[in-house]
C-alpha positions in Angstrom: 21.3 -11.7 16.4 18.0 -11.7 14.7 16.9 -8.4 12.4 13.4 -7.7 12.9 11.5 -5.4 10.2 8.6 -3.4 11.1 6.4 -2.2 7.8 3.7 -0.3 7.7 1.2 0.2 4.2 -1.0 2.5 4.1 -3.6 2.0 1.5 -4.6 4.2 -1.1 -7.4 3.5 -3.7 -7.7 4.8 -6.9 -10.1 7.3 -6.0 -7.5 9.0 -4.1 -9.3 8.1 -0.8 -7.3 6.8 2.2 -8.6 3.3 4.4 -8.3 4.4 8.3 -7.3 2.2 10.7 -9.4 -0.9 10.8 -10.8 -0.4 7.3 -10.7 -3.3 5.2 -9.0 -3.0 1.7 -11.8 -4.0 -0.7 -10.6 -7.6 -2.7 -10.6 -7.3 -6.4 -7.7 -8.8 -9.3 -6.2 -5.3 -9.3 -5.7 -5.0 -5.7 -4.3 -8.9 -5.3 -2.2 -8.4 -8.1 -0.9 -5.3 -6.4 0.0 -6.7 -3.0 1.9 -9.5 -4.6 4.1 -7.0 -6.2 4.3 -5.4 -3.1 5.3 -8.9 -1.3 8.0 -9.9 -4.0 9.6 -6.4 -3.8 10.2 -6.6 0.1 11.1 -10.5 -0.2 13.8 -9.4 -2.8 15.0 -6.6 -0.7 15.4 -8.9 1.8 17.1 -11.9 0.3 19.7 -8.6 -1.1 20.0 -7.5 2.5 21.1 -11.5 3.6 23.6 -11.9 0.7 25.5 -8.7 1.7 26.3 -10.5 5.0 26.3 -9.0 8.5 27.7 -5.3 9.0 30.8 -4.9 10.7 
């Protein structure tokens, strides 16, 4: 059986505003830099979560 993940980000810039729905996050270094830290940190939580094996 096939685990399926469901994530949802909400996006908060640095002047404390909040994107909506359909917003686009604006592209700069800082904000790239901060989804690939986002990205490892789930990928490593999931390669830990595939190690530990199926729940009995």
């Amino acid at each position: 059986m096939t685990e399926r993940y469901e994530f949802h980000f909400r996006h908060i810039l640095k002047d404390g505003t909040i994107l909506k729905d359909g917003e686009k996050l604006p592209v700069t270094p800082a904000s790239r830099a901060a989804f690939a830290r986002a990205l490892s940190i789930l990928l490593e939580a999931r390669r830990k979560k595939q190690e530990q094996g199926p729940v009995a």
